[in-house]
C-alpha positions in Angstrom: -18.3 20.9 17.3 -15.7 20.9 20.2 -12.5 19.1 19.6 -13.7 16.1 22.3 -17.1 15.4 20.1 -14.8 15.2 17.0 -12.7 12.3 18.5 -16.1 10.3 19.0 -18.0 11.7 15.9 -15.1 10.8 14.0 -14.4 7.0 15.5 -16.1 5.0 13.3 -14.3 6.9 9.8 -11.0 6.3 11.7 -12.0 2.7 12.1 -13.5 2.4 8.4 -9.3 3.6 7.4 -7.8 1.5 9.8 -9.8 -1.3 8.2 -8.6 -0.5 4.7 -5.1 0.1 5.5 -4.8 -3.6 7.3 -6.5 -4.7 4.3 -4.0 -3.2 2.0 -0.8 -4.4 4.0 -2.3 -8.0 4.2 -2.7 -7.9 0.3 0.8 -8.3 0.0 0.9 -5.8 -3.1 2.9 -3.3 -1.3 6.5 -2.6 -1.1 8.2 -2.4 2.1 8.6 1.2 2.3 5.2 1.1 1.1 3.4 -1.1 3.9 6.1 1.4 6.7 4.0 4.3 5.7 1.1 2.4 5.9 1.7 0.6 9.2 2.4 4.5 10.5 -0.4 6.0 9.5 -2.3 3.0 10.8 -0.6 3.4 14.2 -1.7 6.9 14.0 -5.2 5.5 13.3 -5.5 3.6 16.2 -4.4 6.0 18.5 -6.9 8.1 17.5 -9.4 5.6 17.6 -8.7 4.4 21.4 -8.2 8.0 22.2 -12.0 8.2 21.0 -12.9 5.3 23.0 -11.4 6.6 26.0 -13.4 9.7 25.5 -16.5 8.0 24.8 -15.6 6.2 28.5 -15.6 9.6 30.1 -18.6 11.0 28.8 -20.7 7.8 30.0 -19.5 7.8 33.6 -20.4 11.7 33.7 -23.6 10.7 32.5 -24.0 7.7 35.1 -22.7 9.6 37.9 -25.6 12.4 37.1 -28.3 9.2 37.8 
C-alpha cells in the first residue's frame, strides 16, 4: 500500500493509542517524567491522526470533483 492509504488505513489504530495513552495520563498512576513521554508520544499520535484526516479530506473532494 502507498504511504497516503497508510495514514488513512492506519487512523483508527492511531486513534485506538491515543485513547489509551489519555487514559493512562488521566489515571494518575504515572510519574511526571512518565506522563512527558506519554503526552509526546500522544502529540505524535494526533498529528498523525489529523494528518490522516486531512488526507482522507483530499481523497473525497477528488472523488466529488470526478461527479
Amino acid at each position: 500500500m502507498n504511504k497516503k492509504g497508510n495514514k488513512i488505513s492506519n487512523f483508527e489504530e492511531d486513534l485506538k493509542k491515543l485513547q489509551n495513552i489519555l487514559d493512562d495520563i488521566e489515571s494518575d498512576e504515572l510519574t511526571l517524567e512518565d506522563s512527558i513521554k506519554k503526552y509526546k508520544e500522544g502529540m505524535e499520535l494526533s498529528k498523525k491522526c489529523q494528518d490522516a484526516l486531512n488526507e482522507a479530506k483530499q481523497v473525497i473532494k477528488v472523488l466529488e470533483d470526478e461527479k
